[in-house]
C-alpha positions in Angstrom: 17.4 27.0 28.1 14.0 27.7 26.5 13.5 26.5 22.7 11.2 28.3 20.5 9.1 25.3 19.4 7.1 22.1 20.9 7.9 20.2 17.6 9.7 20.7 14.2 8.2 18.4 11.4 10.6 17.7 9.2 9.2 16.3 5.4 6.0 16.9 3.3 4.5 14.1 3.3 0.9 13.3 3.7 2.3 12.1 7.6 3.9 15.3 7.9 0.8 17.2 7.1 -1.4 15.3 9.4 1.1 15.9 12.3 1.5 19.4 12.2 -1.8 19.9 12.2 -2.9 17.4 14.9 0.3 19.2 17.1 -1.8 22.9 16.2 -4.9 21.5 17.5 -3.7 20.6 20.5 -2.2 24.1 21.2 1.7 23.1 20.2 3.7 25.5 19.0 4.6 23.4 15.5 7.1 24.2 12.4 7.0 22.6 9.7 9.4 21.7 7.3 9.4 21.2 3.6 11.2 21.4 0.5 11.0 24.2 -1.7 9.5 22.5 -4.6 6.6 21.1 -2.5 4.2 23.0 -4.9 5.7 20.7 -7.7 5.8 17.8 -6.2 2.7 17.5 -3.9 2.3 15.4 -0.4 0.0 12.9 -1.8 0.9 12.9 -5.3 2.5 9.3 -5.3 0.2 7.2 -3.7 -3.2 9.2 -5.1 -1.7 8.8 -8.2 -1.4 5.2 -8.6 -4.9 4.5 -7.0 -6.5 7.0 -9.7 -4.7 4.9 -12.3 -5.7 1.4 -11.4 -9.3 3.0 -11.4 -9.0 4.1 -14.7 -8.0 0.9 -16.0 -10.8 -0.7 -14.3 -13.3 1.8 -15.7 -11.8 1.0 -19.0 -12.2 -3.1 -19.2 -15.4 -2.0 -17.8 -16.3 0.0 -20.9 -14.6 -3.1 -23.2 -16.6 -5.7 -21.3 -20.1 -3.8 -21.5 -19.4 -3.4 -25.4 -18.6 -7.0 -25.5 -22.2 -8.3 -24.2 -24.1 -5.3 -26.2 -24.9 -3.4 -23.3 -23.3 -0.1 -24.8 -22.8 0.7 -28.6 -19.5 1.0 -30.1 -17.8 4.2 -30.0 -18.3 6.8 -32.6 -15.4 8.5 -32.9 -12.5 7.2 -35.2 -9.8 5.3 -33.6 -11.8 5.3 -30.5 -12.1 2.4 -28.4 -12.0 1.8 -24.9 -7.9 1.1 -24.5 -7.0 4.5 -26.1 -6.9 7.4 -23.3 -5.3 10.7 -23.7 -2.6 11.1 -21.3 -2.2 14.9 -21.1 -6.0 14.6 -19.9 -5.1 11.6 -17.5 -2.6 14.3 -16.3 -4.8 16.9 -15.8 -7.3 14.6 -13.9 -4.6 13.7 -11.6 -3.2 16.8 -11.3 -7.0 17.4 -9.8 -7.2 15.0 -8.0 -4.3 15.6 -6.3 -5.1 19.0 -5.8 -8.2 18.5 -4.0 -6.7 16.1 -1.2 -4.0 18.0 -0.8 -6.1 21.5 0.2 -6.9 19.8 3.8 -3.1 20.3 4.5 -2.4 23.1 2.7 0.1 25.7 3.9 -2.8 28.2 4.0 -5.2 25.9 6.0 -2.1 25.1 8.4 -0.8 28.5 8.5 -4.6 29.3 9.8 -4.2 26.8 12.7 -0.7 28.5 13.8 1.3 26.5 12.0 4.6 28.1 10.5 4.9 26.5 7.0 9.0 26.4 6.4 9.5 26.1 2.0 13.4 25.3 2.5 15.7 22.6 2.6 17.6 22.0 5.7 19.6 19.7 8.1 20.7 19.3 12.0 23.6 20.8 13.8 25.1 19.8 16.5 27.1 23.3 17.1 26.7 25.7 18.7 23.5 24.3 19.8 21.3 21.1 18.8 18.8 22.9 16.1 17.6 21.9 12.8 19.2 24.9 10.5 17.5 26.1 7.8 18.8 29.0 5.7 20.9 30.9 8.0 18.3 30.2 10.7 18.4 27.9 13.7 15.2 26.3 14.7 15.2 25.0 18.2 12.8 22.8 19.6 11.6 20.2 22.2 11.2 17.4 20.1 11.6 17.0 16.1 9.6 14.5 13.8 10.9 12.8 10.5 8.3 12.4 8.7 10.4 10.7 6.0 10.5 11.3 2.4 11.4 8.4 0.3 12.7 7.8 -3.4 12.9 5.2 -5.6 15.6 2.6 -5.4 17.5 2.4 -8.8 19.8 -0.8 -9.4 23.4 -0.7 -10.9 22.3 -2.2 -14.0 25.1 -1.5 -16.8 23.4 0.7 -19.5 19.9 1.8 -17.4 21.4 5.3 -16.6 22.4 5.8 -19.8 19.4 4.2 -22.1 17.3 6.5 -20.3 14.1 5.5 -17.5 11.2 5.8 -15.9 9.9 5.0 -12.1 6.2 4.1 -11.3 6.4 7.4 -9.6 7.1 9.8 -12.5 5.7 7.5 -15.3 2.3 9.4 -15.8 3.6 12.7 -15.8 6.7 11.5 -18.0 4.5 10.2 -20.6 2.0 13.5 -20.5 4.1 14.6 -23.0 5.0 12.1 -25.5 3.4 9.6 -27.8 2.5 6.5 -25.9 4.5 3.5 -25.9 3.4 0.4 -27.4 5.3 -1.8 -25.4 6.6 -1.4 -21.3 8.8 -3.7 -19.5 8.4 -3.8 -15.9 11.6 -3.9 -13.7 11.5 -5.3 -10.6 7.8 -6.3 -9.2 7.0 -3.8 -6.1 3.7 -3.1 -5.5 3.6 0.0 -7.3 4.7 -1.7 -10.4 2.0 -5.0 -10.2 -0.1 -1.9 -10.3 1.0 -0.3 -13.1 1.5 -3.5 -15.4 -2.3 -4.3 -14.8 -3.4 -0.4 -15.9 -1.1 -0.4 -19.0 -2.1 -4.1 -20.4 -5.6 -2.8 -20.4 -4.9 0.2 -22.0 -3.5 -1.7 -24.7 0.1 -1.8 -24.2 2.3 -4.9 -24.0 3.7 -5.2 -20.9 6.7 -7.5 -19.6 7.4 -8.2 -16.0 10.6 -8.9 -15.1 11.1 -10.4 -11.6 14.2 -11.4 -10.0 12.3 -13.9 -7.0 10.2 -16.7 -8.1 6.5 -15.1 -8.2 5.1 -11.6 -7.3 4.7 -10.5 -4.4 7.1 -12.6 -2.6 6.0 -10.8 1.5 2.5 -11.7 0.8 0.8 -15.1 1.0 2.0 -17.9 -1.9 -1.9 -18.7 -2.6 -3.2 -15.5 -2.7 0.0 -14.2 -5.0 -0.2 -17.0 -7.5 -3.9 -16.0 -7.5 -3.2 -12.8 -8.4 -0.3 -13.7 -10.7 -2.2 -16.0 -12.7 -4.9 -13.7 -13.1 -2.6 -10.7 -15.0 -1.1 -13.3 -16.8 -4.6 -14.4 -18.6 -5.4 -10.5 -19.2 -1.8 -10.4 -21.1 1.4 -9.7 -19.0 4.2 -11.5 -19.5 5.4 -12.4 -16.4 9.7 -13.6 -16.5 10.4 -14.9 -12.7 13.6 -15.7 -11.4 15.0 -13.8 -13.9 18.0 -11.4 -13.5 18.7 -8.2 -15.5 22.3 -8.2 -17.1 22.1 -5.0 -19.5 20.3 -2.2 -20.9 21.2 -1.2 -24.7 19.6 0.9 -26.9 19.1 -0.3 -30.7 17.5 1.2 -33.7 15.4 3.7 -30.8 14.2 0.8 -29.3 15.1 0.3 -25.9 16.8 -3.5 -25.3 16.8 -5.1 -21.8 18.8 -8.7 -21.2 17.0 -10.5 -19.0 18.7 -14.5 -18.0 18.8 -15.5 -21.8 16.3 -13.5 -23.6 16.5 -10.2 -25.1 13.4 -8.3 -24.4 12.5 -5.1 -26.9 10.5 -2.1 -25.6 9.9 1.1 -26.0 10.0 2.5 -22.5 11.5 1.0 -19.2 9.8 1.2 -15.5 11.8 0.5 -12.8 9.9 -0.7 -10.0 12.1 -2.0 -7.2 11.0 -0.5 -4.0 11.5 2.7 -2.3 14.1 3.5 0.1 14.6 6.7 2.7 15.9 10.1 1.6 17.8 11.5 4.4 21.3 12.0 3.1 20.7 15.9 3.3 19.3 15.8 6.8 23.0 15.8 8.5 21.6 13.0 10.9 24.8 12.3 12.3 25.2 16.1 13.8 21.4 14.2 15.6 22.7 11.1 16.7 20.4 9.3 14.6 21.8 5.7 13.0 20.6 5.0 9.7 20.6 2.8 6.6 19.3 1.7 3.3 16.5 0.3 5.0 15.6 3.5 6.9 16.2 5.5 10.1 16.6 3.0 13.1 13.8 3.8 15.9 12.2 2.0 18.9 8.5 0.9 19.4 7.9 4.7 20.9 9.2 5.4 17.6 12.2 7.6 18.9 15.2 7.4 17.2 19.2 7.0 19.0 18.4 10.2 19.8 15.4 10.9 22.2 14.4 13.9 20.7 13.7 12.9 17.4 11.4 10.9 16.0 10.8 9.3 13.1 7.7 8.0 10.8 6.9 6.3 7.2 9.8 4.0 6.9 9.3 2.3 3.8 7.6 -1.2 4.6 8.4 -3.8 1.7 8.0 -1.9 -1.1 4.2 -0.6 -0.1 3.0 3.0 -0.4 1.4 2.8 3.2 0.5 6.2 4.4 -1.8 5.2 6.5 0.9 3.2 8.4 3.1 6.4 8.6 0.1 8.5 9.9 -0.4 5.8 12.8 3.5 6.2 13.6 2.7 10.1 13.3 0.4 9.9 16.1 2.2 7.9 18.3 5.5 10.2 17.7 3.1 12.9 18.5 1.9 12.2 21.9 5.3 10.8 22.8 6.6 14.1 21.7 4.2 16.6 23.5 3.6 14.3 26.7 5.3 11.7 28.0 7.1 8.9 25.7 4.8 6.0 26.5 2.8 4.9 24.0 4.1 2.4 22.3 3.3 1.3 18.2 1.6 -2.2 18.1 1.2 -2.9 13.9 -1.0 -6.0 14.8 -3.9 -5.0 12.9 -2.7 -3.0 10.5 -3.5 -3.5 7.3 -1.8 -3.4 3.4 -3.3 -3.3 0.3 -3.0 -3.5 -3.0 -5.3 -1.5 -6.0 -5.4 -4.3 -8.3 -7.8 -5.9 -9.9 -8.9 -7.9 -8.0 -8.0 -6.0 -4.8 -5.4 -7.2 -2.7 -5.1 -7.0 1.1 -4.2 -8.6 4.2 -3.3 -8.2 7.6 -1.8 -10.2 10.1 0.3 -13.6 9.9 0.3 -15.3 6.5 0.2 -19.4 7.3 3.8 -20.1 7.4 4.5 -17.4 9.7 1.4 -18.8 12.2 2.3 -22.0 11.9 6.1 -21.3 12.9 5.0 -19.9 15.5 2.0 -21.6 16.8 2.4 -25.0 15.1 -0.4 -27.3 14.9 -2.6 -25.3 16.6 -3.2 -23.2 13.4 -6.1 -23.6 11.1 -7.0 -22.1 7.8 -10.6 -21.5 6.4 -10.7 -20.3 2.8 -13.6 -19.7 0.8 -14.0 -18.2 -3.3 -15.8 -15.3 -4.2 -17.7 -16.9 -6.7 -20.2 -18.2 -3.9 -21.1 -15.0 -3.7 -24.5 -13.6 -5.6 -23.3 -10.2 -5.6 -20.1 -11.7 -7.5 -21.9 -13.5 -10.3 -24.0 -10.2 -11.0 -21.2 -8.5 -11.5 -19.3 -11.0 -12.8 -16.5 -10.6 -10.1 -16.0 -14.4 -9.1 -12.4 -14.1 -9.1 -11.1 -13.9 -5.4 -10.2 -16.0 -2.6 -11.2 -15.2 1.5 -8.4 -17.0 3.4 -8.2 -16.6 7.9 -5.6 -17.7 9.9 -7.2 -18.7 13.1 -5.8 -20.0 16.6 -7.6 -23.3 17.5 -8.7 -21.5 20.1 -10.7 -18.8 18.3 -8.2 -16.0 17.7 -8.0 -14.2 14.4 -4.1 -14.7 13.1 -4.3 -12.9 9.7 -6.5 -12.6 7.0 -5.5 -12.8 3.3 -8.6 -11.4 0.8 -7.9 -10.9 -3.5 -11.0 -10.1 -4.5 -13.4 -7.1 -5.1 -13.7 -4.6 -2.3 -10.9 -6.4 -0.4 -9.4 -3.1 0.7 -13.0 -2.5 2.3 -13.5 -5.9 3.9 -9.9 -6.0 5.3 -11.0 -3.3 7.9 -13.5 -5.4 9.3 -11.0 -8.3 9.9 -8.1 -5.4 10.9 -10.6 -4.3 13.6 -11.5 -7.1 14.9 -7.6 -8.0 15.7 -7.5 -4.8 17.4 -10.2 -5.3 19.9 -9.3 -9.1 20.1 -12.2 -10.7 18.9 -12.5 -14.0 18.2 -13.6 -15.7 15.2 -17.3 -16.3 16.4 -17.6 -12.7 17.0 -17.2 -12.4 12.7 -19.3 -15.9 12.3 -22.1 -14.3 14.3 -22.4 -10.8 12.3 -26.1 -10.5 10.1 -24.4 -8.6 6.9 -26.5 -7.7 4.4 -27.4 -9.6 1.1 -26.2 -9.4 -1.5 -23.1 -8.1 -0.8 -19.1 -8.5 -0.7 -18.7 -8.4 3.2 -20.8 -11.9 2.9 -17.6 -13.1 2.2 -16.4 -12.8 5.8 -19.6 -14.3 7.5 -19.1 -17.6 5.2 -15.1 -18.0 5.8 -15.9 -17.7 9.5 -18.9 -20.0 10.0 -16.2 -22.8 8.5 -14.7 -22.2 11.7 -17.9 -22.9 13.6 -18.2 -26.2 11.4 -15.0 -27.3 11.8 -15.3 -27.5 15.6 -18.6 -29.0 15.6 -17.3 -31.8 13.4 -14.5 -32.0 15.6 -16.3 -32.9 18.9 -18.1 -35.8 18.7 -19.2 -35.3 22.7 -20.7 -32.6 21.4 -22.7 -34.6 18.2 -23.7 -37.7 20.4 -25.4 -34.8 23.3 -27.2 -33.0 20.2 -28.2 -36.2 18.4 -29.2 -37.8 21.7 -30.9 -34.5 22.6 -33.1 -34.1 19.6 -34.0 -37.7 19.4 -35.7 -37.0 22.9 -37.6 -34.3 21.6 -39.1 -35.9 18.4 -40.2 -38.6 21.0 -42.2 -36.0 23.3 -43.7 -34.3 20.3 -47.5 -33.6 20.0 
């Protein structure tokens, strides 16, 4: 029996966008499906979002630091100084910013590409056809693509509902609004939030991190999160680890969190504890799909349990990785409209994080490589203060760290440093076309720059295998002895 459609994308998400328009380009006949409040709630609000406001509080110890060492004067209007912002502008900016990434994938420039642009909510049926209903209307297609919404995960905490909260999703808009708080306290330390307690201390709020593991970050490398850790703690945030949350009261209008012994005042709480799936309306059971907490259950192909849905953007540790959800996108995509062969490989991939210093890596982090490879791992690091480029701007703070085979091959990378999220690409791409090592060693990169960084972690590597070969030594010694001796 014919079906109406080649694919029905389910989700409005910046994945969900990119899909249903790479499907229109390639002549599909594509629906696609989003909630009625899309307008409201925008594709790319999250993720934009949080990148615009780690800018803003980089621009802002910017402005501190040049008024520190004279370069600017001091600002002329009362109460001015570089930690005060207005937040109803901040929202306004955003709301721009926003704005102007989303118009790629708008529903008009999709709609112009053939696109039919759904604004309802909906869910499969199993009777009395398979079809993803929305309204009173049954769509019917080839292939469907979940390109998955997510939300943020709230614990049971006695008190939180009640007390009143905020996410790292909602928090600039909530505060738009009403008068700043003084003080935040951070629950939970997802990416999102290690984000957001850098912005706020340097827009002069007090900020306590409460962590239930025993450092931030736990999924990324130890050394590069202790780095990192240390680092907000000397600009200010109190960092609790291994501490559990037992209540949430609310005092005087102040807002009272127990944390392990301590009572901890504040005037407005963030939860920040990762983001899970939101499929509970989608009737995936009427589908065949399986699913849990920890998303919708999918092969490497990425179909789901059933073969004719597929599925991208689970949530991955807590990270806000849309660029990973786009790569699943496009493999969904030609598995949908050809034939289901092409198969995800995430080695390569990247994640980041828009602190400052940045934070990314890709790859194995050095207990995983040596688990698995043993002692033939080896481990090159070098600081960003050997850098000129990081003196003038007075960016020392970072840390270059590869995983490497002994035979040459590129493991992982770790970078926390300036332009790390640029840098990482270089590494990310040289997994993907499996270079080795020498192949970064050997690359002439311009001076003075960040990308330096790369050329001087990997010519360790060629060091460390010269001074590892003595054959090798005694030929070049012996070899350039003889040549001094027939010299001119």
């Amino acid at each position: 029996m014919s079906v109406e459609y080649d694919l029905v994308v389910v989700g409005g998400t910046p994945a969900g966008g990119y899909v249903a328009r790479m499907a229109a380009e390639f002549k599909a006949r594509v629906a696609w499906v989003v909630p009625e409040d899309w307008g409201n709630q925008g594709l790319a609000s999250e993720w934009i979002s949080h990148a615009a406001l780690a800018h803003l509080g980089k621009v802002t110890e910017q402005a501190y630091q040049s008024q520190q060492l004279g370069w600017l004067g001091q600002t002329t209007e009362a109460g001015a100084s570089p930690g005060s912002v207005q937040w109803s502008g901040v929202e306004q900016w955003l709301q721009r910013i926003v704005s102007n990434w989303e118009e790629q994938n708008s529903p008009t420039v999709l709609s112009a590409l053939g696109v039919e642009v759904i604004f309802s909510a909906g869910q499969f049926c199993r009777r009395p056809r398979f079809a993803f209903t929305v309204s009173d209307r049954l769509i019917r297609s080839r292939s469907y693509l979940l390109a998955l919404e997510s939300h943020p995960f709230i614990p049971d905490i006695p008190g939180l509902s009640s007390v009143g909260f905020l996410t790292t999703t909602g928090f600039p808009q909530a505060i738009a609004n009403q008068a700043m708080p003084e003080t935040v306290v951070i629950l939970g330390g997802d990416p999102t939030g290690i984000e957001l307690a850098q912005t706020l201390i340097r827009l002069n709020i007090q900020v306590t991190l409460v962590l239930g593991s025993d450092r931030i970050l736990p999924h990324e490398d130890a050394e590069v999160a202790f780095l990192l850790q240390a680092q907000l703690e000397a600009i200010g945030v109190r960092i609790l680890t291994n501490t559990p949350v037992a209540q949430v009261r609310e005092i005087e209008q102040k807002k009272w969190v127990q944390a392990g012994n301590q009572a901890i005042a504040a005037d407005e709480i963030v939860v920040a504890m990762g983001q899970q799936p939101h499929v509970e309306s989608l009737n995936l059971e009427a589908a065949g799909v399986e699913w849990s907490s920890q998303g919708v259950w999918c092969n490497q192909k990425r179909q789901t349990t059933n073969p004719r849905v597929y599925v991208c953007g689970n949530p991955i540790a807590g990270y806000l990785a849309p660029h990973v959800a786009q790569y699943e996108a496009a493999i969904a995509l030609k598995n949908a409209l050809f034939f289901p062969r092409y198969r995800a490989n995430y080695q390569g991939i990247p994640t980041t994080l828009a602190t400052d210093p940045a934070l990314a890596r890709v790859g194995l982090t050095e207990p995983e490589a040596r688990q698995r490879y043993g002692k033939d791992v080896l481990v090159l690091r070098q600081d960003f203060k050997s850098l000129a480029l990081a003196q003038i701007r007075a960016e020392t703070t970072g840390l270059c760290k590869l995983v490497v085979h002994r035979n040459g091959s590129i493991l992982g990378a770790h970078i926390l440093g300036s332009e790390a999220s640029e840098l990482i690409a270089v590494i990310a791409l040289a997994m993907r076309q499996n270079l080795k090592i020498d192949a970064i060693a050997d690359l002439a990169i311009p001076s003075p720059t960040f990308a330096e960084i790369l050329s001087q972690t990997a010519t360790a590597w060629q060091l460390h295998r010269f001074k590892h070969n003595s054959m090798w030594q005694n030929f070049l010694e012996a070899w350039l002895n003889f040549r001094r001796s027939w010299s001119s």
